[in-house]
The first five atom37 places (N, CA, C, CB, O) and aatype in JSON, in Angstrom:
{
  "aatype": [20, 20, 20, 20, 20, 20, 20, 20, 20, 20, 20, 20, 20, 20, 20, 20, 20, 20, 20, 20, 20, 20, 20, 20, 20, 20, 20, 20, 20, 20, 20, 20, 20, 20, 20, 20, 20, 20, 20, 20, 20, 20, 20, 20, 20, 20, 20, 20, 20, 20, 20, 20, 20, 20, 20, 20, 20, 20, 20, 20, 20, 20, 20, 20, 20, 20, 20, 20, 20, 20, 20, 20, 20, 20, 20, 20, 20, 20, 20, 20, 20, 20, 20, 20, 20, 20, 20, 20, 20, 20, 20, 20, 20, 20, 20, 20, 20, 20, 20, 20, 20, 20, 20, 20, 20, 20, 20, 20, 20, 20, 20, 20, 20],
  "atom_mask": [
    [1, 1, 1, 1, 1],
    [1, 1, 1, 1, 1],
    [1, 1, 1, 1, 1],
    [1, 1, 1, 1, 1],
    [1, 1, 1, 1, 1],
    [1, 1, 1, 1, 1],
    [1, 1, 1, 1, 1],
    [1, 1, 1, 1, 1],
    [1, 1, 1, 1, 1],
    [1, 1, 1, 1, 1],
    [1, 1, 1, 1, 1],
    [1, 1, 1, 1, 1],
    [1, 1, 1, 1, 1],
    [1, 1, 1, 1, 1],
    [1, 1, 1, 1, 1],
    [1, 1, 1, 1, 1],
    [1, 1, 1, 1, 1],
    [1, 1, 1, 1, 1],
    [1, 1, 1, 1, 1],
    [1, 1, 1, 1, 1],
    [1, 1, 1, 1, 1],
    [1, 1, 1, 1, 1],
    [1, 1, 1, 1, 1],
    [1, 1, 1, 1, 1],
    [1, 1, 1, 1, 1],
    [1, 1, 1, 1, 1],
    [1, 1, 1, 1, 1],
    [1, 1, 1, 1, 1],
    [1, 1, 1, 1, 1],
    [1, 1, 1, 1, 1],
    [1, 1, 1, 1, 1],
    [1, 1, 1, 1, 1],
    [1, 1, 1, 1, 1],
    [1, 1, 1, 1, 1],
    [1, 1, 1, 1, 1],
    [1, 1, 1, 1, 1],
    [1, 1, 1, 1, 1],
    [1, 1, 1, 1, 1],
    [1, 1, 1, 1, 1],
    [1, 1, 1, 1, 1],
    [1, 1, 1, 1, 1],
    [1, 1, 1, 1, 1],
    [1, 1, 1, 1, 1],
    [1, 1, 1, 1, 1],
    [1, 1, 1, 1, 1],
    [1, 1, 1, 1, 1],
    [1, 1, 1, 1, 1],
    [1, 1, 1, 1, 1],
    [1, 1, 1, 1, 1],
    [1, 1, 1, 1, 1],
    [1, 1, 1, 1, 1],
    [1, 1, 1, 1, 1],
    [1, 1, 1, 1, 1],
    [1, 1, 1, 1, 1],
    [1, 1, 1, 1, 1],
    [1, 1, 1, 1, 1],
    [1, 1, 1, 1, 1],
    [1, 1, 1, 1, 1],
    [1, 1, 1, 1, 1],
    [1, 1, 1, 1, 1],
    [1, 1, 1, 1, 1],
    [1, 1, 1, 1, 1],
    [1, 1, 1, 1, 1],
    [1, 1, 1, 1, 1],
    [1, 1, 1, 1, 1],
    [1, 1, 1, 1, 1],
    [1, 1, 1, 1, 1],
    [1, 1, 1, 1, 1],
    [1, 1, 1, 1, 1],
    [1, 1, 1, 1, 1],
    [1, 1, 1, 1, 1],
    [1, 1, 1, 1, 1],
    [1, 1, 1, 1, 1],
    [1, 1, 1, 1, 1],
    [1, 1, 1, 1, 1],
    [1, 1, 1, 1, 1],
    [1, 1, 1, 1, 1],
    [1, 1, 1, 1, 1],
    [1, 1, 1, 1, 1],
    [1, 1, 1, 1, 1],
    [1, 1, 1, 1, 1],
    [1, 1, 1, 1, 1],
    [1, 1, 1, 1, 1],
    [1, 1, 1, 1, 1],
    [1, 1, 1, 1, 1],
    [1, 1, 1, 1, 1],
    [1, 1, 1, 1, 1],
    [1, 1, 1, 1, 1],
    [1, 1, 1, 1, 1],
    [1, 1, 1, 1, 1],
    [1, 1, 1, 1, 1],
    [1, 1, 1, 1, 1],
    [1, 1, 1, 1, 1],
    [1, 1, 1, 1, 1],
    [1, 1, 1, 1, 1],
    [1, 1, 1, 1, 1],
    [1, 1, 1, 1, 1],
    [1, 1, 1, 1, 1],
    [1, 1, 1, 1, 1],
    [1, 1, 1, 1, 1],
    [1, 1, 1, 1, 1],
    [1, 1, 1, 1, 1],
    [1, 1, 1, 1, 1],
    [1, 1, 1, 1, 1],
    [1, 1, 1, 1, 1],
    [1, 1, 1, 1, 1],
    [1, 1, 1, 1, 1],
    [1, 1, 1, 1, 1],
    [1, 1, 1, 1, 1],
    [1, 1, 1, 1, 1],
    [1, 1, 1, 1, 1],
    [1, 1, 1, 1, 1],
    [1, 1, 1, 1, 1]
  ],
  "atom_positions": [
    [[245.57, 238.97, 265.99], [244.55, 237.94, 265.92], [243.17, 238.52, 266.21], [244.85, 236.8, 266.89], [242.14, 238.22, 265.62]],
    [[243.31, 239.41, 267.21], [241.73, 240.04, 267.61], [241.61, 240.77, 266.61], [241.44, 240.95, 269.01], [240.45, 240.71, 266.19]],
    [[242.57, 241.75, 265.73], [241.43, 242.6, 265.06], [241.32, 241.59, 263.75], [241.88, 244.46, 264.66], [240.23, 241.75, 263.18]],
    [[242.33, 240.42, 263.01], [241.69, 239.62, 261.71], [240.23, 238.9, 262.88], [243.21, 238.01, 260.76], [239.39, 238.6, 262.03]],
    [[239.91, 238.71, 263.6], [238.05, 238.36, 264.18], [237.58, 239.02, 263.7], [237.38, 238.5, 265.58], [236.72, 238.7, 262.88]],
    [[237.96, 240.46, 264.0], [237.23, 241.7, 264.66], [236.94, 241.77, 262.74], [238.39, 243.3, 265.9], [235.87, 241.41, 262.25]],
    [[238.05, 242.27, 261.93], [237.45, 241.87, 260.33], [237.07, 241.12, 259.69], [237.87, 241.92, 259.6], [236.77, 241.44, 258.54]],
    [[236.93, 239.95, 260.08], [236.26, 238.38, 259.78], [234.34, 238.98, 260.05], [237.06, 236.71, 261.46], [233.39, 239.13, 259.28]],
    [[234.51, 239.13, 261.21], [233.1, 239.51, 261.89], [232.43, 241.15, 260.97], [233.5, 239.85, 263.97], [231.25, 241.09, 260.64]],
    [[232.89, 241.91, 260.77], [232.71, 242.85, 260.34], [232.68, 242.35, 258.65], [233.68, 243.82, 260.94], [231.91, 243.07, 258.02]],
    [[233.31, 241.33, 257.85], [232.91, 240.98, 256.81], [231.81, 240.5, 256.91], [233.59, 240.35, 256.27], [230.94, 241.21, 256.42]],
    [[231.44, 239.5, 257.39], [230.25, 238.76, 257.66], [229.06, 239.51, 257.72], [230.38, 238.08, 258.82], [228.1, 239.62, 256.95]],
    [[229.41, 240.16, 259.15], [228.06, 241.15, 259.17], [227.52, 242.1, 257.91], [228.31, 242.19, 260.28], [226.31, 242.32, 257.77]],
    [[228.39, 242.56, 257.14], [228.75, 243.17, 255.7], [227.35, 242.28, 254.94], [230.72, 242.67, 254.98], [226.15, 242.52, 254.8]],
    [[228.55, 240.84, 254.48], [227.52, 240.22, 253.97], [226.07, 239.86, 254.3], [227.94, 239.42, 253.81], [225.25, 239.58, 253.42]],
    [[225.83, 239.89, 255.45], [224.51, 239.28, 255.97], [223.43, 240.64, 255.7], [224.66, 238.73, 257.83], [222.27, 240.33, 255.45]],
    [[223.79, 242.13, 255.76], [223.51, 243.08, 255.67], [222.67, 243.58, 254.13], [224.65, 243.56, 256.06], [221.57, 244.11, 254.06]],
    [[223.58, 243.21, 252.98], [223.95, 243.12, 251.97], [222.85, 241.96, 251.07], [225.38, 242.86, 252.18], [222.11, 242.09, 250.09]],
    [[223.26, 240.64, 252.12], [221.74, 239.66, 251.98], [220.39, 240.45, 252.29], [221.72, 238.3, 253.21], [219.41, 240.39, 251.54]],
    [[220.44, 241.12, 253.35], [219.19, 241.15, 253.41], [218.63, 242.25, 252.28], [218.84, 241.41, 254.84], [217.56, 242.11, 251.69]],
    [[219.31, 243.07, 252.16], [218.67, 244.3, 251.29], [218.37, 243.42, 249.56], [220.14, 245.97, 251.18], [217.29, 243.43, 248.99]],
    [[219.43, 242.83, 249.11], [219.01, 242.25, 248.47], [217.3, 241.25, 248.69], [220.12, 241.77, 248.33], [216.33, 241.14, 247.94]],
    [[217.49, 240.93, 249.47], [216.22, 240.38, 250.0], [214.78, 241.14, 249.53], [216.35, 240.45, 251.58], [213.81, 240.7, 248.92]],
    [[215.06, 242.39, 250.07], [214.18, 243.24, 250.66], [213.82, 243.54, 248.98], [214.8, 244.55, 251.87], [212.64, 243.78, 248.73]],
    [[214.87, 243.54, 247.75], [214.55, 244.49, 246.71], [213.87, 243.63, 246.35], [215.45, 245.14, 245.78], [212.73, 244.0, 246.06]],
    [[214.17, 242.14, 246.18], [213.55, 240.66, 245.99], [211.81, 241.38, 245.84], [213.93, 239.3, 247.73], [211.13, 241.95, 245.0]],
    [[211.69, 240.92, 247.18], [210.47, 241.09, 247.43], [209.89, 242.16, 247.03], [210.28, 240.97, 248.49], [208.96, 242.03, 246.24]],
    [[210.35, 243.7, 247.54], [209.51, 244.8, 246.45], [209.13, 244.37, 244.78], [210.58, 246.22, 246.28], [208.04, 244.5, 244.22]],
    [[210.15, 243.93, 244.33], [210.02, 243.72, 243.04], [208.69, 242.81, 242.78], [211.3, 243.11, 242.54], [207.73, 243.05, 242.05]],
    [[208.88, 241.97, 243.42], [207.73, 240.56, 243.54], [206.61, 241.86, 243.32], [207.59, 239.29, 245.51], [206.24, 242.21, 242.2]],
    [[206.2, 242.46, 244.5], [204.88, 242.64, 245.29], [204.72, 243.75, 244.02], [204.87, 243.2, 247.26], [203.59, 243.73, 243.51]],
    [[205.5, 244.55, 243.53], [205.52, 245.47, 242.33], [204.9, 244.48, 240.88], [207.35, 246.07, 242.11], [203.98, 244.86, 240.16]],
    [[205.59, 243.32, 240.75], [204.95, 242.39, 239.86], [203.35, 242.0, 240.04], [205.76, 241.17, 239.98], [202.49, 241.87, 239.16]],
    [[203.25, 241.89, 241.27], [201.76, 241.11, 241.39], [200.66, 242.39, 241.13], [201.48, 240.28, 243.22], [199.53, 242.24, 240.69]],
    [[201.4, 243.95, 241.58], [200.7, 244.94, 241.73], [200.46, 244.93, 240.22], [201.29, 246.13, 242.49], [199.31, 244.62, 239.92]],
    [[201.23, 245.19, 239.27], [201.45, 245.3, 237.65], [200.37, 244.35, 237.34], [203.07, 244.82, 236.95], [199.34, 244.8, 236.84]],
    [[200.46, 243.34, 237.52], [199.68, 242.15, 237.07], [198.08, 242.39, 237.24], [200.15, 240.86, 237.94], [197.25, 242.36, 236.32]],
    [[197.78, 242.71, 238.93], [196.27, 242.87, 238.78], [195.81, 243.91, 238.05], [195.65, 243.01, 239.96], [194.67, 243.94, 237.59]],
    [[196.93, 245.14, 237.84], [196.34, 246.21, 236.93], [196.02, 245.83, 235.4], [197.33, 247.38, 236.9], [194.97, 246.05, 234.79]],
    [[197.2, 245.18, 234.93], [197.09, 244.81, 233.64], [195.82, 243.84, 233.4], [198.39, 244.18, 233.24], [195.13, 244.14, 232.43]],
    [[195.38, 242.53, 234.26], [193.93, 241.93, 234.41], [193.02, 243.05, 234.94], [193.87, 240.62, 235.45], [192.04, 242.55, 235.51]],
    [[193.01, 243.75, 234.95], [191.97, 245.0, 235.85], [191.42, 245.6, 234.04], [193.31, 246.76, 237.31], [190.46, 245.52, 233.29]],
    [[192.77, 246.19, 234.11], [192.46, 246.64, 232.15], [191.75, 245.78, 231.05], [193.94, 246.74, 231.31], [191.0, 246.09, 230.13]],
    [[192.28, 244.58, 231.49], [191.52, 243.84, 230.13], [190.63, 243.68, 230.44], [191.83, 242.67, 229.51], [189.79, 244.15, 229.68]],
    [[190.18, 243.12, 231.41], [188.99, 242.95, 231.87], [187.82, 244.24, 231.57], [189.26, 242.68, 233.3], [186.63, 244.07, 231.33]],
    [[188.29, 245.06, 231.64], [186.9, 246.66, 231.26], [187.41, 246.71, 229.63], [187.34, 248.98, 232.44], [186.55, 247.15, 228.87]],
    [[188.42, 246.39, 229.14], [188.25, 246.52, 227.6], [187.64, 245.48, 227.25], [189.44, 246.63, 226.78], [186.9, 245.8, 226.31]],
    [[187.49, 243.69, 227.66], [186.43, 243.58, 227.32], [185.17, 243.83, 227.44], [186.48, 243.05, 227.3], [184.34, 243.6, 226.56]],
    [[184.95, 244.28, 228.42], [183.39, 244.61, 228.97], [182.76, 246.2, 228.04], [183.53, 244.99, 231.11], [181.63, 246.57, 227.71]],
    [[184.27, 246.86, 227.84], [184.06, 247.54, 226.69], [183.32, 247.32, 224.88], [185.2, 247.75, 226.69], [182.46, 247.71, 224.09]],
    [[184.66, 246.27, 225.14], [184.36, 245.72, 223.5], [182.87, 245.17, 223.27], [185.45, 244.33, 223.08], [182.3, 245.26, 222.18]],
    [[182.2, 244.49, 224.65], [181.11, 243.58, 224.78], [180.14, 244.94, 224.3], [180.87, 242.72, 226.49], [179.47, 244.87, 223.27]],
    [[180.14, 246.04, 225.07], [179.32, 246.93, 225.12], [178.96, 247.64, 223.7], [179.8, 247.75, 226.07], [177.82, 247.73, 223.26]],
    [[180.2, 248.15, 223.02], [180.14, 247.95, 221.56], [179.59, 247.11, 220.38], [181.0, 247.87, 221.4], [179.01, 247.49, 219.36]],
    [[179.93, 245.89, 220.76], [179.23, 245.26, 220.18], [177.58, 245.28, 220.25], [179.75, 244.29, 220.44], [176.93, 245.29, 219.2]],
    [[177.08, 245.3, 221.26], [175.84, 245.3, 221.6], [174.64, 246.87, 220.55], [176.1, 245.44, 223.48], [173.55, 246.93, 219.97]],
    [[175.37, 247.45, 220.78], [175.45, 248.69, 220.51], [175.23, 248.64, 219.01], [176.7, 249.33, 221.02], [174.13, 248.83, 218.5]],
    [[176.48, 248.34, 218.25], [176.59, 247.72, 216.62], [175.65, 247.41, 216.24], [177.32, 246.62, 216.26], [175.14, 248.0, 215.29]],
    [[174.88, 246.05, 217.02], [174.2, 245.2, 216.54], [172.78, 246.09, 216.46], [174.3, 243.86, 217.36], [172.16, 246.1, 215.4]],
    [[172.33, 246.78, 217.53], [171.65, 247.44, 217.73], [171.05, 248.62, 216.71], [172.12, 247.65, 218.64], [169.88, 248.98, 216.59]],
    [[172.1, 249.02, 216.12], [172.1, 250.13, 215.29], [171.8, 249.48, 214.03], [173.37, 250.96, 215.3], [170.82, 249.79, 213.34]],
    [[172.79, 248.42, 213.67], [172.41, 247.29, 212.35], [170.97, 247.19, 212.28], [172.99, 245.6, 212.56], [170.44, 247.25, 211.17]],
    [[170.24, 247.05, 213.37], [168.93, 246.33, 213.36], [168.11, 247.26, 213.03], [168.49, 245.66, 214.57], [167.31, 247.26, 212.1]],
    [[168.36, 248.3, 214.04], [167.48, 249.29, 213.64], [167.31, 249.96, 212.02], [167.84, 250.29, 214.53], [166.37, 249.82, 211.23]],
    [[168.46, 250.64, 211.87], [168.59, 250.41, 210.14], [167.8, 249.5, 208.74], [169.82, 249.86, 210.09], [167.33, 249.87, 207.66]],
    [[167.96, 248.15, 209.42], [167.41, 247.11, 208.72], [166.2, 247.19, 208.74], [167.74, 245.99, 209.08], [165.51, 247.14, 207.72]],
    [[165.62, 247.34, 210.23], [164.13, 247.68, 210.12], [163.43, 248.97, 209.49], [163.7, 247.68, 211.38], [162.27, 248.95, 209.07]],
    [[164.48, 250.38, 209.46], [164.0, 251.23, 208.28], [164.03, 250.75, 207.33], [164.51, 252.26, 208.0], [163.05, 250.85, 206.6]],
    [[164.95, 250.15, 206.98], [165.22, 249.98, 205.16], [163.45, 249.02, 205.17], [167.36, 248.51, 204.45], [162.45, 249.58, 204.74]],
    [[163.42, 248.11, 205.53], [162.32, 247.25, 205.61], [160.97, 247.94, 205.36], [162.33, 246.63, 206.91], [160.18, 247.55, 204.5]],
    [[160.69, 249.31, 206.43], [159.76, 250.23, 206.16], [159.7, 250.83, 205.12], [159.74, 250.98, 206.87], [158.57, 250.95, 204.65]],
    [[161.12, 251.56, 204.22], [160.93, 251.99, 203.15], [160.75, 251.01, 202.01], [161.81, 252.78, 203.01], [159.75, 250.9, 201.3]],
    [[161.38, 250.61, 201.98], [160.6, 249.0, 201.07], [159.34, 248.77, 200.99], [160.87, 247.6, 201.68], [158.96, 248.9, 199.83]],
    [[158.48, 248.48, 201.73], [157.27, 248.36, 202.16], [156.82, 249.58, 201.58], [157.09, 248.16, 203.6], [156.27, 249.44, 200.49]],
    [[156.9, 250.59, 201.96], [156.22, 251.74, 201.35], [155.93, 251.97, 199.83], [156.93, 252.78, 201.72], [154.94, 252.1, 199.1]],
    [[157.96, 251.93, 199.7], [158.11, 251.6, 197.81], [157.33, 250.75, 197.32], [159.45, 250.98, 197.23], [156.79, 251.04, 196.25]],
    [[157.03, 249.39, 197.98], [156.57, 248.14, 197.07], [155.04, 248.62, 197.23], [157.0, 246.33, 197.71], [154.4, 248.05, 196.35]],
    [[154.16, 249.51, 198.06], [152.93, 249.65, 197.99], [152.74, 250.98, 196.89], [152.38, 249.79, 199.48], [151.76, 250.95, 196.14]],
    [[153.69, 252.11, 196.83], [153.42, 252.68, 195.8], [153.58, 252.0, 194.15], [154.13, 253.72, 196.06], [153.02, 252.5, 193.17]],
    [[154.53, 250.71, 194.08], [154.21, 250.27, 192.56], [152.96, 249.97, 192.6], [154.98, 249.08, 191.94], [152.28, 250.26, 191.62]],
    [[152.31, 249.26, 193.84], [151.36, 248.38, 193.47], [150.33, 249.47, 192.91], [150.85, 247.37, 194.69], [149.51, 249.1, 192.07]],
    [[150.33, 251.03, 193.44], [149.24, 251.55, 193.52], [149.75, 252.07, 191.78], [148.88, 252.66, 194.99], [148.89, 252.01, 190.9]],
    [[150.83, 252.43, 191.5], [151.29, 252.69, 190.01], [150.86, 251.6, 189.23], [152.84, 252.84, 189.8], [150.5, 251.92, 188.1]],
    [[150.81, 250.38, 189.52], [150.14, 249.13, 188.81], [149.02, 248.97, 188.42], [150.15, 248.21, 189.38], [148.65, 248.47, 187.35]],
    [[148.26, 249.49, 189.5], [146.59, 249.65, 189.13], [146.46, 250.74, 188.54], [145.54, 249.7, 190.27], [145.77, 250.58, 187.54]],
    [[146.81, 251.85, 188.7], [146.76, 253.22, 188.04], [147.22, 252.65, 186.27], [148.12, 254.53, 188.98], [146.65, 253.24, 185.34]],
    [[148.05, 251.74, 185.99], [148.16, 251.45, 184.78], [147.54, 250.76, 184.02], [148.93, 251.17, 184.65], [147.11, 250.97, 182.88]],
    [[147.47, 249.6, 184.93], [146.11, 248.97, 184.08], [145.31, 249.46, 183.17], [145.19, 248.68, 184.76], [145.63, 249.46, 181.98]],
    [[143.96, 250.02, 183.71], [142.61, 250.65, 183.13], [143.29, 251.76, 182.29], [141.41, 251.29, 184.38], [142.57, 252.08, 181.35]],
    [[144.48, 252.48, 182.34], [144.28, 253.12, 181.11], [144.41, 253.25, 179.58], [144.57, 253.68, 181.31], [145.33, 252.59, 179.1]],
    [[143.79, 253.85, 178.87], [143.32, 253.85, 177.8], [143.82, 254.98, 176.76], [142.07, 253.84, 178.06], [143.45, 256.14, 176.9]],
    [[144.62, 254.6, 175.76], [145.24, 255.97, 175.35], [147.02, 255.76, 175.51], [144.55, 257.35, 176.53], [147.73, 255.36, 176.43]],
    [[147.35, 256.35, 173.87], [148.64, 255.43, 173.88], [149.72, 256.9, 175.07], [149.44, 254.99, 171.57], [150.58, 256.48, 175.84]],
    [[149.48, 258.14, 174.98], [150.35, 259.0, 176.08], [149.74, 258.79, 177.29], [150.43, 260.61, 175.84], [150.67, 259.13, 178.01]],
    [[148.66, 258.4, 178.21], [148.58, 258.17, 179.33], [149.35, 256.66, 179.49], [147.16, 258.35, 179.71], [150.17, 256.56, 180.4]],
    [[149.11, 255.49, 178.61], [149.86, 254.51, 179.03], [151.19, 254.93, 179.18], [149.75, 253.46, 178.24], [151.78, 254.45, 180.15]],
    [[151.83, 255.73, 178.45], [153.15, 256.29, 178.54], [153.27, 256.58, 179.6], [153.5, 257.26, 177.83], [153.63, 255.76, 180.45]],
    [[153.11, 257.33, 179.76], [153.13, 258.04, 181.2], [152.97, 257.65, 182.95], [152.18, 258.8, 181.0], [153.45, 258.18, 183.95]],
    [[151.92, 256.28, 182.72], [151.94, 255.39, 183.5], [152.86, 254.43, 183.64], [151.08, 254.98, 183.39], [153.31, 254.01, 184.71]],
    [[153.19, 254.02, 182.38], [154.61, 253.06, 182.03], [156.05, 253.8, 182.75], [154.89, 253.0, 180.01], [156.93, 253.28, 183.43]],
    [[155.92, 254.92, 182.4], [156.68, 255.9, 183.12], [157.29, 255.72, 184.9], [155.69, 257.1, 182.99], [158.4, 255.6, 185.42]],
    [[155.87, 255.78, 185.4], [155.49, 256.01, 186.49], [156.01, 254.44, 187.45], [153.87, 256.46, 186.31], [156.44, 254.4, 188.6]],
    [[155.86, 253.7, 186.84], [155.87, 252.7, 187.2], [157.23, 252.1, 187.1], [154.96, 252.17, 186.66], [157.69, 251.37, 187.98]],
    [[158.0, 252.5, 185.79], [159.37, 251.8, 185.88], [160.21, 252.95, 187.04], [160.22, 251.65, 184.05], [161.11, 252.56, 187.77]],
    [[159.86, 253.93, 187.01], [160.8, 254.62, 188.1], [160.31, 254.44, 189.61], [160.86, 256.25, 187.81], [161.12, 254.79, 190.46]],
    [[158.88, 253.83, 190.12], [158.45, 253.17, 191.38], [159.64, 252.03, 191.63], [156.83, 252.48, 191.21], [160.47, 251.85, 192.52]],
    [[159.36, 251.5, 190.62], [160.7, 249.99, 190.22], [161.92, 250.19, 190.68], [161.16, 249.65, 188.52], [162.55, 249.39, 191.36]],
    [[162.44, 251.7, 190.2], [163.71, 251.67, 190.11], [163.96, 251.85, 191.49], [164.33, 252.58, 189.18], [164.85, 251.22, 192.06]],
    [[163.14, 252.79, 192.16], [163.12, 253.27, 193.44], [163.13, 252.2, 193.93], [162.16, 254.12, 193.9], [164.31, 251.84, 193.98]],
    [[162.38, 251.31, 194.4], [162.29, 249.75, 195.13], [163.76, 249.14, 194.93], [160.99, 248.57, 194.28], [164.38, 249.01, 195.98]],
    [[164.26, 248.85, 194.07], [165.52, 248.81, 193.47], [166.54, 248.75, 194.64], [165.74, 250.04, 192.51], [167.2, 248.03, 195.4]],
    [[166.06, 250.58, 194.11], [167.37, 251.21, 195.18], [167.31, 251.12, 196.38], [167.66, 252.58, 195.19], [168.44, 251.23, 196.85]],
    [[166.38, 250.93, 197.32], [165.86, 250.61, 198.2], [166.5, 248.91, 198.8], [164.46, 250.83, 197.74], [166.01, 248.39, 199.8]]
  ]
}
């Protein structure tokens, strides 16, 4: 009778032992989850602040661009004008040529521009 106690008690304690470690993995696991978690919000969080930064950047470069193209435009559209007047006043069927010339390839340039 004393030693089925004595193994009654020694099961028990077994189990209660057994509870707790289970317990214990419980919780690592948890605190391993929450750890995972703020990393993974830690990450997104700088890839957006990434992506934000990029963007900024994009837009930046777009603009600038736009404002060359704008300058060369401007430039192009003041050399037809000056090919325009240069055509006018002249007199003479190979200088009009030649001005006619001058002027459709200012054009084309603006064009391309």
């Amino acid at each position: 009778r004393v030693a089925q106690q004595f193994e009654q008690h020694q099961q028990r304690q077994h189990e209660v032992e057994v509870g707790q470690r289970e317990t214990h993995i419980e919780q690592g696991a948890d605190q391993m989850c929450v750890a995972c978690a703020q990393q993974l919000e830690q990450q997104q969080q700088q890839h957006k602040v990434e992506m934000e930064r990029r963007d900024r950047v994009h837009v930046a470069n777009v603009k600038e661009r736009e404002g060359q193209h704008m300058l060369e435009r401007e430039e192009l559209e003041a050399q037809l004008k000056v090919a325009r007047a240069e055509a006018e006043p002249a007199v003479g069927r190979d200088s009009q040529s030649e001005l006619q010339f001058r002027l459709e390839r200012a054009m084309e340039d603006a064009e391309k521009a």
